[in-house]
N, C-alpha and C positions, 0 to 999 in steps of 0.2 A: 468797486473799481475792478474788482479781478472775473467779478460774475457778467460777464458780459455776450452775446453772441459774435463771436468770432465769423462768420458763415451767415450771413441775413440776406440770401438769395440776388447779391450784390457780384459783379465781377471786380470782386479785391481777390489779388492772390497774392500771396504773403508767403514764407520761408523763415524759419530757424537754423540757427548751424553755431556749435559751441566746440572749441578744441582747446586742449589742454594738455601741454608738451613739458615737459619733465629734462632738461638738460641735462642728464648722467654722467658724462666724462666731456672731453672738448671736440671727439667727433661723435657721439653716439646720446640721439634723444628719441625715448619712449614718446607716443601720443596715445590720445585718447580721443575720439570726435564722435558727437551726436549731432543729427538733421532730421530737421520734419519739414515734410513739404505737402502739398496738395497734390493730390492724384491729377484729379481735374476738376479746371476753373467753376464748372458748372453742377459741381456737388461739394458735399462737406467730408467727404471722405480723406484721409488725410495718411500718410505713411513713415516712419521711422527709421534712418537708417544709422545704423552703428560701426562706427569703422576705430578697429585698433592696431596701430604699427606701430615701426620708426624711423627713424631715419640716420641714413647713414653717411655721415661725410669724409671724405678719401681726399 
């Protein structure tokens, strides 16, 4: 199920993206986000991006 090709010379382009936010007080929440995406449609090369903040509410 999990061994599969992702990328089989097909134009599927697909995206990840997971965040995960931590409410601290009533205005002030940490995150944490991960994304992977495809470079381009027409290869399997694939990229990572990582983003940490938070946010602030006034």
């Amino acid at each position: 199920m999990f061994n599969q090709n992702l990328f089989d010379k097909k134009r599927n382009d697909y995206q990840h993206e997971i965040e995960a936010t931590y409410k601290l007080t009533k205005t002030f929440s940490p995150y944490i986000a991960v994304k992977n995406e495809s470079v381009s449609s027409k290869t399997d090369q694939r990229q990572t991006e990582f983003d940490v903040g938070f946010t602030l509410k006034i």
